[in-house]
C-alpha positions as CSV (number, residue, x, y, z in Angstrom):
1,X,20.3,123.3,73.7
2,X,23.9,125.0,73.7
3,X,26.5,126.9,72.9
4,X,30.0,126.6,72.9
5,X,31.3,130.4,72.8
6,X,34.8,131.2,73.1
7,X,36.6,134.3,73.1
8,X,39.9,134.5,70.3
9,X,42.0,137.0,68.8
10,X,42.0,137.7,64.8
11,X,45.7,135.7,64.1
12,X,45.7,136.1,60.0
13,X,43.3,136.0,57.3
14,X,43.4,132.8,55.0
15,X,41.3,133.6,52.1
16,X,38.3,135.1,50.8
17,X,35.1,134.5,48.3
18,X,32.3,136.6,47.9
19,X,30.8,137.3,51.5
20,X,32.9,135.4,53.3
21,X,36.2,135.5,55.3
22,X,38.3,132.5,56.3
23,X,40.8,133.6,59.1
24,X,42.6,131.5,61.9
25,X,42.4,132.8,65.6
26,X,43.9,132.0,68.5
27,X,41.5,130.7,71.8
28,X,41.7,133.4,74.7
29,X,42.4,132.1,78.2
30,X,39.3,130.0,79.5
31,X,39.0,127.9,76.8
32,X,38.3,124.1,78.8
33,X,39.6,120.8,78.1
34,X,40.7,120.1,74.2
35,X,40.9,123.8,73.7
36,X,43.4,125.3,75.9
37,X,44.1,129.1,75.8
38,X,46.9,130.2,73.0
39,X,45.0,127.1,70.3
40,X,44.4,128.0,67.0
41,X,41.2,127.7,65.2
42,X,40.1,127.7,61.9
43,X,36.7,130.4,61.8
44,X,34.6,131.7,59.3
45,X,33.4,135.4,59.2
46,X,30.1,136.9,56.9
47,X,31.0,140.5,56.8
48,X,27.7,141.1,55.7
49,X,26.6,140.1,58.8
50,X,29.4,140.8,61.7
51,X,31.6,143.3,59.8
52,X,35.3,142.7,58.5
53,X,37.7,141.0,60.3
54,X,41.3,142.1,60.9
55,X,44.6,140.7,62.1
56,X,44.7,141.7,65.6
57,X,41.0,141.4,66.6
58,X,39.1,140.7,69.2
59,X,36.2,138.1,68.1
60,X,33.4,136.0,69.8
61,X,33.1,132.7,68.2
62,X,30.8,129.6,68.2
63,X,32.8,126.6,68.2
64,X,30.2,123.9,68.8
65,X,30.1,122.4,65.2
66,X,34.3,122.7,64.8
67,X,34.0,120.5,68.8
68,X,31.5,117.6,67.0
69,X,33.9,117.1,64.1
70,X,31.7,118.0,61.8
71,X,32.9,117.8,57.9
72,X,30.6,120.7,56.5
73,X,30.6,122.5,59.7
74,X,33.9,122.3,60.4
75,X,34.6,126.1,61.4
76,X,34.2,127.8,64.6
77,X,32.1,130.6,62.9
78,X,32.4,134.5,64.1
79,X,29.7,135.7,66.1
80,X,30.6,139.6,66.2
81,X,33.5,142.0,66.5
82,X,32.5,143.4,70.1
83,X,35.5,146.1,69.5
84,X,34.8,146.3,65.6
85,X,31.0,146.5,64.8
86,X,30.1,147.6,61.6
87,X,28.0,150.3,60.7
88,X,24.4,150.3,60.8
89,X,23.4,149.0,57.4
90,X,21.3,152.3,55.2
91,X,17.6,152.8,55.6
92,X,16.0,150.6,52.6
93,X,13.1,148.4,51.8
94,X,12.4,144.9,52.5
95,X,10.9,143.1,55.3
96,X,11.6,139.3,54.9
97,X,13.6,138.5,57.7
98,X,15.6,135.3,57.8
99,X,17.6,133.1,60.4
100,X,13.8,134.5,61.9
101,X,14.4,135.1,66.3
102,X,18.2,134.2,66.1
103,X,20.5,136.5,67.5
104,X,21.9,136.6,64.1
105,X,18.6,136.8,62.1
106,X,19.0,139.6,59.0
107,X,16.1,141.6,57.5
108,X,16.4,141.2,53.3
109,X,14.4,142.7,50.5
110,X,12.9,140.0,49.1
111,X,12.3,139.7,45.1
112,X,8.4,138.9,46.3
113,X,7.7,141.8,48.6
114,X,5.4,144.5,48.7
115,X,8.3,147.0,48.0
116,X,10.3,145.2,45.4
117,X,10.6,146.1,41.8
118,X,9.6,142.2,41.2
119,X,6.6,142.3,42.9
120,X,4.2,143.3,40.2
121,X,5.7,140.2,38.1
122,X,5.7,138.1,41.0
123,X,2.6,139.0,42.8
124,X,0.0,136.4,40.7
125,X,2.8,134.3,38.8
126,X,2.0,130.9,39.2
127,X,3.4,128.9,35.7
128,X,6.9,128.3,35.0
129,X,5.6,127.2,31.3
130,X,7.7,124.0,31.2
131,X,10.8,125.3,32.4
132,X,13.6,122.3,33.8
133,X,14.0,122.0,37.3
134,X,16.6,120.0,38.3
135,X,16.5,119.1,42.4
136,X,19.3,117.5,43.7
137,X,19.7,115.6,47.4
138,X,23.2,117.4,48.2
139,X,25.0,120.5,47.6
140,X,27.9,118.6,46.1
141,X,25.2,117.8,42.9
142,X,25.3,121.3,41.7
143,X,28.3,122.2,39.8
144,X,27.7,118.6,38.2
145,X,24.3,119.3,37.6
146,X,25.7,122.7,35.6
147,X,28.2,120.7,33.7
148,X,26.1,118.5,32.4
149,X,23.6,121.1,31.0
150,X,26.6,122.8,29.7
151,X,27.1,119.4,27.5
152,X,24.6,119.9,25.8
153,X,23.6,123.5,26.0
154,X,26.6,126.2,26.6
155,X,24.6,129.2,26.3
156,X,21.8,128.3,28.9
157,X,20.9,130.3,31.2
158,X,20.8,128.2,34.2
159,X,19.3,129.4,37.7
160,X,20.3,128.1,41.3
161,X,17.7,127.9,43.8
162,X,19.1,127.7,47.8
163,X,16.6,125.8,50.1
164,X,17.3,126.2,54.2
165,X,18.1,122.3,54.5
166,X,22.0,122.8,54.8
167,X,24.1,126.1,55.5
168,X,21.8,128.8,55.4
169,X,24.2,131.9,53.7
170,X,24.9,131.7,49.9
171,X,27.6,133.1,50.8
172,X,29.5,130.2,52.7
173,X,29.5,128.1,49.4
174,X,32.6,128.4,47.4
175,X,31.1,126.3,44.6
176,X,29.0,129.3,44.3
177,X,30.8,131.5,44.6
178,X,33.1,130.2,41.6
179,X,30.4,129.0,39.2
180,X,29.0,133.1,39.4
181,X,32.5,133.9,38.9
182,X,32.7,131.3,35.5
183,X,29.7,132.8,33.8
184,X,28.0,129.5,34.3
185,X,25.5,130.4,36.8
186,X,23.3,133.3,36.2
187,X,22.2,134.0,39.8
188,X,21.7,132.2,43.1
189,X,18.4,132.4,44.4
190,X,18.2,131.9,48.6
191,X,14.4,130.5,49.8
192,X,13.1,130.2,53.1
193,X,15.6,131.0,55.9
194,X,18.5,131.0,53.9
195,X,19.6,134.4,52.6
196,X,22.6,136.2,50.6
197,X,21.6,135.2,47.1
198,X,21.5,137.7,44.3
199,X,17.8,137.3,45.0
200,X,15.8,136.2,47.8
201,X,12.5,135.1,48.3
202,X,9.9,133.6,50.5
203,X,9.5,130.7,49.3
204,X,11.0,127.9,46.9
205,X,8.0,128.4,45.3
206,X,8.4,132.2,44.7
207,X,12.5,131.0,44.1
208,X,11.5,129.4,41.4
209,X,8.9,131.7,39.9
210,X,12.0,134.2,39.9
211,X,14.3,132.1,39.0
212,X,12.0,131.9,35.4
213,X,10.5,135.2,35.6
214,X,13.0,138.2,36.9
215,X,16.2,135.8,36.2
216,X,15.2,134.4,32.8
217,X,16.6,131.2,33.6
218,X,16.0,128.4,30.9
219,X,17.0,125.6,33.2
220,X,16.7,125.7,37.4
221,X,19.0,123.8,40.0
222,X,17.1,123.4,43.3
223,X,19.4,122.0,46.3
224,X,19.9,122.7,49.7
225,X,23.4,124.5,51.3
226,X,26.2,123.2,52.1
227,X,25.8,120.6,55.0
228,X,23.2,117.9,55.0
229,X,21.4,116.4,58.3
230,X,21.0,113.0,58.6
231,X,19.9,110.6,61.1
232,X,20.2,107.2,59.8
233,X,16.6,107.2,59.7
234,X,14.2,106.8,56.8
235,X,12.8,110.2,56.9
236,X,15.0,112.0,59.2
237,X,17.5,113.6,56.6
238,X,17.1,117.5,55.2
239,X,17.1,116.0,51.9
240,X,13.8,115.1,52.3
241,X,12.8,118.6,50.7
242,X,13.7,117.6,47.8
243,X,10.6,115.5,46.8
244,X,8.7,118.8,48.3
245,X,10.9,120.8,45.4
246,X,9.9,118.4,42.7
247,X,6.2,118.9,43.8
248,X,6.9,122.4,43.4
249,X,7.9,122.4,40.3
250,X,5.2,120.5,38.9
251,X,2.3,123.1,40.5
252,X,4.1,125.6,38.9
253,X,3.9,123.5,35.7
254,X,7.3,122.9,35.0
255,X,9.2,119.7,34.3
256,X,10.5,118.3,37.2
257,X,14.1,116.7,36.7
258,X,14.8,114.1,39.5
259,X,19.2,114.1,40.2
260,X,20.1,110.9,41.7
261,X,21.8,110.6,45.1
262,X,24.4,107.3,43.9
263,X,27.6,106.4,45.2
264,X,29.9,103.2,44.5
265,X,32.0,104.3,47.4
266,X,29.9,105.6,50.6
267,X,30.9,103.4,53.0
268,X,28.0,103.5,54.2
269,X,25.6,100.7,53.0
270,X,22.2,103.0,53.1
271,X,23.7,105.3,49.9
272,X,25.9,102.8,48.0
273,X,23.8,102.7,44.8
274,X,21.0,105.0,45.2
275,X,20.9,106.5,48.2
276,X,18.3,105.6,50.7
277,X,17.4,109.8,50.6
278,X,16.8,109.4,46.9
279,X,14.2,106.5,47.6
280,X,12.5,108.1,50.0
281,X,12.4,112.0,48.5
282,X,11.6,111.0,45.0
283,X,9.5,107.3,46.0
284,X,7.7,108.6,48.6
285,X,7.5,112.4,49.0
286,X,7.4,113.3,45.1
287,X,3.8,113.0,44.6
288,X,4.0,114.5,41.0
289,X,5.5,112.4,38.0
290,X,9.2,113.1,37.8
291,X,11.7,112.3,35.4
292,X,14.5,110.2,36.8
293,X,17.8,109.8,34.9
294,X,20.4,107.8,34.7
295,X,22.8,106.7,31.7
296,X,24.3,104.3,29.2
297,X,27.6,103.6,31.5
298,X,28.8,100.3,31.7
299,X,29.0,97.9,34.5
300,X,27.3,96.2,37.1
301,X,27.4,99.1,39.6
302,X,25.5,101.5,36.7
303,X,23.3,97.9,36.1
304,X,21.7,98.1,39.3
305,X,21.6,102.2,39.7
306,X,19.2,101.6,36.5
307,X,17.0,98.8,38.0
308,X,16.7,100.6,41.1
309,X,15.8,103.8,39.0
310,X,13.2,101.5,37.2
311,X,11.8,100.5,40.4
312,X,11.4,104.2,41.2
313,X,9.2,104.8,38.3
314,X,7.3,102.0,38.5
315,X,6.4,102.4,42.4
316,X,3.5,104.4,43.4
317,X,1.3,103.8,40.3
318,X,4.1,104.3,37.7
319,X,3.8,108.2,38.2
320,X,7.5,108.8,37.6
321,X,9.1,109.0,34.1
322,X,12.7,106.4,33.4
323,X,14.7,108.5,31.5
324,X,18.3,107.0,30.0
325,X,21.1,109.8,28.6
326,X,24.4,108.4,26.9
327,X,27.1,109.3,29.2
328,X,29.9,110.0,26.2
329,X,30.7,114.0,27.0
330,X,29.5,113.9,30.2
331,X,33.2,112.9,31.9
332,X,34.6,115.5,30.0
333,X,32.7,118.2,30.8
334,X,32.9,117.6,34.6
335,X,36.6,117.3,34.3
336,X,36.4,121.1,33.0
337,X,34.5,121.9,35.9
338,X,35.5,125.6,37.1
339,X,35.0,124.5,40.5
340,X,36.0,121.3,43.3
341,X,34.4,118.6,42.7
342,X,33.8,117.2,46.0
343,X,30.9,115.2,48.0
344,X,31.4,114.3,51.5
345,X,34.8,114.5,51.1
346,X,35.4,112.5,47.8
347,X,36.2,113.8,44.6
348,X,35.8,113.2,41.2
349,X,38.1,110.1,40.8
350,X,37.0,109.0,44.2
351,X,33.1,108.8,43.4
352,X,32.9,109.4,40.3
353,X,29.2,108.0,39.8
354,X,27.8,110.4,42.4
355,X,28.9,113.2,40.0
356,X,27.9,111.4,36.4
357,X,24.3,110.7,37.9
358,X,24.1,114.4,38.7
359,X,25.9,115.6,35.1
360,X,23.1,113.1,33.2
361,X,20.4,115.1,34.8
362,X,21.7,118.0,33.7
363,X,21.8,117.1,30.2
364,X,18.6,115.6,30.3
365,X,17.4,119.3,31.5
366,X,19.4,120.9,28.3
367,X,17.5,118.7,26.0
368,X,14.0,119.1,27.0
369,X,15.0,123.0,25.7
370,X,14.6,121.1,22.2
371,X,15.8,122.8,19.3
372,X,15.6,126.1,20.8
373,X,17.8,125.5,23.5
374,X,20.9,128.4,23.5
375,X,24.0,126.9,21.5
């Protein structure tokens, strides 16, 4: 287990969202093969966590995920400011800590602990009274997901809730950060070891309870960060939480909404169609009945997304629920998308079935709020 540290110098800031900075910084002398000394790099700063960055400062980077290539991970992120640290945050409550014996691990107040005003709500909640939780494979499935409730249901109050499978601070996703900004998500939730939602919690479980409970959400998006591991193995993919979120949902008696992995342009033969994370989160892991959706679209692609879908709900006993949404609105409402639409580096027009599978969901979600579902 390593790390590739470097030493760099603060060159000029390149943009901002909330909690996060996006600079460029040039490698000090040491730097090894592939990285010679005067390089620029592309880094990624959480003042939250390291303080603000300036032109002209010193900061120690990890580079190891920019060195792999990685898509997601493709900044050298900013360890500290060793001539710039930032005042010791003020005395306060909360003891969930998270990123837990990292060197970068950061002490919340959680919307479940002992000293939050939630507590009392939270402390014996345990029934989410039918509420729609939608749980998606990827990141990318979110602002698509919100879309498509949007279709049907523009007042909703819709709820995202960050698992610890991908990039562990809210704060790194733009699509986040955009959809706060749009009105069209109501708060961002972080679970587990992820951290730097509006609220945080424990557990997806308690994310969730929130999410209905202090947020008032009528409809819940459950995904993991940015970033998605994957092995090329059946089960070793973070996704695989997702048929653990679905369960979730059902203990806590609400209806759990199952949003497709598809793509008709992976060129990878293991997610063309549905994905193989999809048939193994929802098949296998997803022990309580699910509702899987799909739609109406034409074509043979859609044809066989449906009959694998069937097979899905007709697998384990038939505990999953076939559900079928026309798809007329849907491309128009992702197309006025406040944010990128983007998954593993395609866009709409790209992959555009990857998006409608995740948009149908969504509507699916605004309709079981039946005729009193916000207009």
């Amino acid at each position: 287990m390593t790390i590739r540290w470097r030493s760099a110098t603060v060159q000029r800031l390149t943009g901002t969202w909330p909690g996060s900075v996006e600079l460029v910084a040039v490698l000090d002398a040491g730097a090894d093969v592939g990285e010679e000394a005067g390089a620029e790099v592309r880094a990624l700063a959480h003042p939250d966590l390291v303080g603000t960055p300036r032109p002209g400062d010193r900061v120690l980077l990890n580079t190891s995920a920019l060195a792999r290539g990685l898509g997601t991970g493709g900044y050298a992120l900013v360890v500290a400011l060793p001539d710039a640290l930032p005042a010791d945050p003020p005395a306060g409550p909360g003891h969930l800590v998270k990123a837990r014996y990292t060197p970068l691990q950061t002490m919340v107040l959680g919307a479940d602990d002992q000293e939050s005003p939630h507590h009392d709500v939270l402390a014996d909640a345990d029934d989410l009274a039918g509420t729609p939780v939608v749980v998606a494979d990827l990141h990318s499935a979110l602002p698509a997901v919100v879309a498509g409730v949007r279709a049907d249901a523009p007042g909703a109050r819709v709820a995202y809730v960050l698992t610890d499978g991908g990039a562990l601070p809210a704060a790194f996703s733009r699509a986040v950060a955009g959809l706060r900004e749009a009105g069209w998500l109501a708060a961002c939730i972080s679970t587990g070891q992820s951290f730097g939602g509006d609220l945080e919690t424990a557990t997806v479980h308690t994310g969730l309870l929130a999410a209905r409970l202090v947020v008032g959400a009528d409809v819940v998006v459950v995904a993991q960060g940015p970033g998605n591991l994957g092995t090329g193995s059946r089960w070793g993919f973070s996704g695989v939480a997702a048929g653990e979120a679905l369960n979730a949902a059902a203990v806590l008696r609400g209806r759990p909404v199952a949003a497709l992995r598809v793509s008709e342009a992976d060129p990878r033969p293991r997610h063309r169609g549905v994905s193989h994370h999809s048939l193994t989160a929802v098949g296998r892991v997803a022990l309580a009945p699910a509702d899987v959706v799909v739609t109406d679209a034409p074509g043979g692609f859609h044809d066989g997304v449906r009959a694998q879908a069937r097979g899905l709900c007709t697998a384990g006993g038939g505990r999953h629920r076939y559900v079928q949404v026309p798809r007329e609105g849907l491309d128009a409402a992702l197309a006025g998308c406040p944010v990128r639409l983007s998954t593993m580096g395609r866009g709409l027009e790209e992959d555009r079935a990857a998006f409608l599978l995740a948009a149908a969901a969504g509507r699916h979600a605004a309709r079981l709020l039946g005729a009193g579902a916000p207009a």
